[in-house]
N, C-alpha and C positions, 0 to 999 in steps of 0.2 A: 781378247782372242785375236788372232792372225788369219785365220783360216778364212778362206773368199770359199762360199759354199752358195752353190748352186741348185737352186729349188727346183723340180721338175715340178710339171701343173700340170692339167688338160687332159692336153693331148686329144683322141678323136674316137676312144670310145663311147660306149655306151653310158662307162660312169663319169665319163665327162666333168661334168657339173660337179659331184660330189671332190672330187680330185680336185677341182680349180678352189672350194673350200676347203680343205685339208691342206694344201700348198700355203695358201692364204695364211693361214695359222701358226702354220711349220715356220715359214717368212718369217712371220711377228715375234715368234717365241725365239726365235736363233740372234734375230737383230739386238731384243732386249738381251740376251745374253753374251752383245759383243762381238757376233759373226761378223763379216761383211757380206753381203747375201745378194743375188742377184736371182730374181723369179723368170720361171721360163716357161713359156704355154708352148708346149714341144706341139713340134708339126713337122713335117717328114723331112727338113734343113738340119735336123736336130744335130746331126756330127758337124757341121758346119757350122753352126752357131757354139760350141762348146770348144771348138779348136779354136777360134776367136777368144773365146770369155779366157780359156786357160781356168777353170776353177781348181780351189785345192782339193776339193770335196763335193761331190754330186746326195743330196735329199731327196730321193727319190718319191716321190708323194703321187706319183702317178697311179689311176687301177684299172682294171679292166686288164682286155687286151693291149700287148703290145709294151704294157708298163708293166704289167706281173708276173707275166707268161715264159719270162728268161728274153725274151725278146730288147727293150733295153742293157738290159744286163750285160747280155753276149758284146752291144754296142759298146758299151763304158769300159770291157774288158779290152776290148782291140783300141778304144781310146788310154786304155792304163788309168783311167781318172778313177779312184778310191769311191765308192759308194754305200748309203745306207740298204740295210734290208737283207736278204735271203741274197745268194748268189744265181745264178744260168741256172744250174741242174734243179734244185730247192723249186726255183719259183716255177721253172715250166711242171714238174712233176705237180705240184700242188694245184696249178691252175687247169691242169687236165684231171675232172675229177673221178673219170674211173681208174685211171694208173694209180690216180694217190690210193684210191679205195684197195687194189692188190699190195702199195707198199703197206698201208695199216693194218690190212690182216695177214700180210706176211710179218710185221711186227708182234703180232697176237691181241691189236687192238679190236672191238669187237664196232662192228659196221652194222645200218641195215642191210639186208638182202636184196639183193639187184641185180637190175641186168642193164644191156647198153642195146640200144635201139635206132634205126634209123629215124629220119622225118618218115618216109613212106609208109616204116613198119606202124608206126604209131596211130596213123591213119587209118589203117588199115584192120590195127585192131588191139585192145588194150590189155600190154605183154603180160599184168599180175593184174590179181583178184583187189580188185577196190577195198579199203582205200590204200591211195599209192601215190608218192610224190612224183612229179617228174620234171628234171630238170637241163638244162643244156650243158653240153660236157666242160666247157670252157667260158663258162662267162659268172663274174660275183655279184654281191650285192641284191642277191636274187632274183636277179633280173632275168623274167623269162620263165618265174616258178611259177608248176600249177600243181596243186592238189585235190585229187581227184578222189571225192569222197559218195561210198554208196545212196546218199540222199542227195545228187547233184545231177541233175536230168541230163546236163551236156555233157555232153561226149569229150573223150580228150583230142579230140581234133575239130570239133568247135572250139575249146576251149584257145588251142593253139591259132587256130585261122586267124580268130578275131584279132590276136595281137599283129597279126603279120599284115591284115590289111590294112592295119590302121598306121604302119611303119616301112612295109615293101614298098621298095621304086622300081622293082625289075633288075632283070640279068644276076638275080641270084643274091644280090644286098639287099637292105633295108634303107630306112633312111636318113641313118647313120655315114653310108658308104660303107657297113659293114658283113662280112657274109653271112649268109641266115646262117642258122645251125642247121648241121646235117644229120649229128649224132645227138643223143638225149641220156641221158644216165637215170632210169625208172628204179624208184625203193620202195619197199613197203613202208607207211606209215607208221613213228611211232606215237602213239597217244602218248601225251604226259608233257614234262617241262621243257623250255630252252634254256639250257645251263652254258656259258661260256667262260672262257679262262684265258687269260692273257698271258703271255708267257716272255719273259726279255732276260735274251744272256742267257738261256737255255734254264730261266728257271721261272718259276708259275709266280705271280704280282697277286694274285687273287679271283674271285669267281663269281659272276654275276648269273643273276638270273632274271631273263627276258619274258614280259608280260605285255603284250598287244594288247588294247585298247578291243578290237577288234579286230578279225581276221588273223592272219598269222605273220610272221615278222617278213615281211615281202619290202620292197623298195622304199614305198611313202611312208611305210610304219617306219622304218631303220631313220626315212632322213625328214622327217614331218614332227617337229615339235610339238608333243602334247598326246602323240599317237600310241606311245608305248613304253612303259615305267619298268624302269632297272631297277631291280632286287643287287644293289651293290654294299655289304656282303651279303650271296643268294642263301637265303634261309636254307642252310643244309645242316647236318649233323657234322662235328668234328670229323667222324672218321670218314663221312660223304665227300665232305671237301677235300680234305687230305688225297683222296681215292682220285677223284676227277683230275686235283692239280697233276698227281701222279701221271696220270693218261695223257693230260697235255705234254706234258711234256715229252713222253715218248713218243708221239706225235711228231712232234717241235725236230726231234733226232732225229726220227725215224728216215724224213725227208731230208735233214743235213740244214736248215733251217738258220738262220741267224739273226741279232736284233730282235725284234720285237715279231712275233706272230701271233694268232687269235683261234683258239680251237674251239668248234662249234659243238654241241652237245644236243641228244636228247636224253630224257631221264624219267622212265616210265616208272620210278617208285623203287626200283630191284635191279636195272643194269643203266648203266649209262651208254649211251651208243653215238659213236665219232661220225658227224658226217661230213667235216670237214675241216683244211686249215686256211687260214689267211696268210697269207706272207706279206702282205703291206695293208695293213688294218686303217681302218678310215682314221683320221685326225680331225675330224669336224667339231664342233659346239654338241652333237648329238652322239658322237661315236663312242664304241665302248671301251676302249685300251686304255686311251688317257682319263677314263673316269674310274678306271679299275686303279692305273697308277697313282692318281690323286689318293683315293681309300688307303694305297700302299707309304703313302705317303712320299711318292716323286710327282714334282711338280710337274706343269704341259714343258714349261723352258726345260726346266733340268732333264725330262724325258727326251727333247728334241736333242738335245746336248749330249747326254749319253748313244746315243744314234748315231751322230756324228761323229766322236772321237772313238764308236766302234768300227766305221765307214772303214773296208778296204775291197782289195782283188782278190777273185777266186771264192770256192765255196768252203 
């Protein structure tokens, strides 16, 4: 291969860490297949460092904000450098998740029931009948999820407090350097499974289904070895899977989506319900895409490869 392809890492969210592994990998898998590769732990130089490198191709392996958000994106467009993943519009829609929730059920995809709430509101008093998920409107990896169930004495603004004291530095960030949330996206709970589906090239790779150890698939369980066992293929009926893949992928369009994305599911027995998509799905030792792809039988290299030489401009 010819191509100089340039690993995006880091960066300064929340998922931080998870992204500097994912990069890692991406790195590994592109080298053995010949790339010339150059890893980059983005920090706010980042157009400056890329007009230097000149890469032929940008790997986007960043998440959080800032990396998912169309934020990047928008940068590599005014730079003209070709990139993996979803484009601008795709990835901000998706990462703001009550807009994605109005494109889903304007697509006819079936969502839980929700509403969008302040910080203050939420304090103040809790918007649906327990139990009810609630989550912040732009941030992945569940980070910041609490489920608020009728046999859980605290309140949802204990619940909330406790993370923010243990991570606020004042003036409105955390300590991260990042701004708290102001909005929150509340759903009704659904009981039943976590069904997901990976979806590359606008079409479904296969469908796991997610089993926590304990508690529910929240942060440690996603990146904590041992925490949580993948049903890879998820014990469903022919026409079940068939059904779901279906969903993802008009998911996957709905948003205008590209490469590789990851549609979350629940699955109370009789409907499936979307609660969300990924546009740049973890690549770690633990993540679910490439273990989906494996089963499909594309390797992590041939996976990273295909991402690549789909890399370009625009959505």
């Amino acid at each position: 291969m010819s191509k100089h392809v340039a690993v995006l890492k880091g960066g300064w969210s929340v998922e931080r860490e998870v992204s500097l592994v994912s990069g890692a990998a991406c790195a590994k898998g592109l080298r053995e297949s010949g790339y010339e590769v150059s890893e980059i732990d983005v920090q706010p130089d980042i157009a400056e460092v890329l007009l230097k490198l000149k890469p032929d191709v940008v790997f986007n392996a960043l998440h959080g904000r800032f990396g998912e958000d169309g934020c990047i994106q928008g940068l590599l467009e005014l730079l003209k450098i070709p990139y993996t993943h979803s484009g601008v519009l795709a990835s901000a829609v998706a990462m703001d998740k009550p807009m994605a929730k109005q494109v889903f059920e304007q697509a006819g995809l079936r969502c839980p029931k929700g509403v969008i709430a302040t910080r203050e509101e939420l304090f103040k008093r809790e918007p649906l009948p327990r139990p009810f998920v609630a989550k912040p409107a732009n941030e992945g990896s569940s980070v910041g999820v609490y489920i608020a169930m009728p046999d859980d004495n605290r309140t949802l603004a204990v619940m909330m407090d406790s993370r923010d004291h243990a991570t606020r530095k004042g003036n409105g960030e955390d300590s991260r350097g990042e701004t708290v949330q102001d909005y929150w996206l509340v759903e009704e709970y659904i009981p039943g499974r976590e069904i997901t589906v990976a979806v590359l090239n606008g079409k479904a790779m296969g469908v796991t289904e997610i089993k926590p150890l304990s508690g529910f698939y929240d942060y440690e369980n996603k990146y904590t070895d041992g925490k949580t066992e993948h049903l890879c293929p998820a014990p469903l009926s022919d026409a079940e899977a068939a059904h779901v893949k279906d969903l993802a992928v008009r998911a996957h369009r709905a948003l205008g989506c590209r490469g590789l994305s990851r549609s979350d599911f629940r699955y109370d027995g009789k409907e499936f319900y979307l609660l969300e998509v990924n546009t740049q799905p973890g690549m770690t030792p633990l993540s679910l895409s490439p273990e989906i792809a494996a089963h499909a039988g594309i390797s992590f290299n041939n996976l990273v490869q295909m991402l690549v030489e789909d890399a370009r401009l625009g959505n």
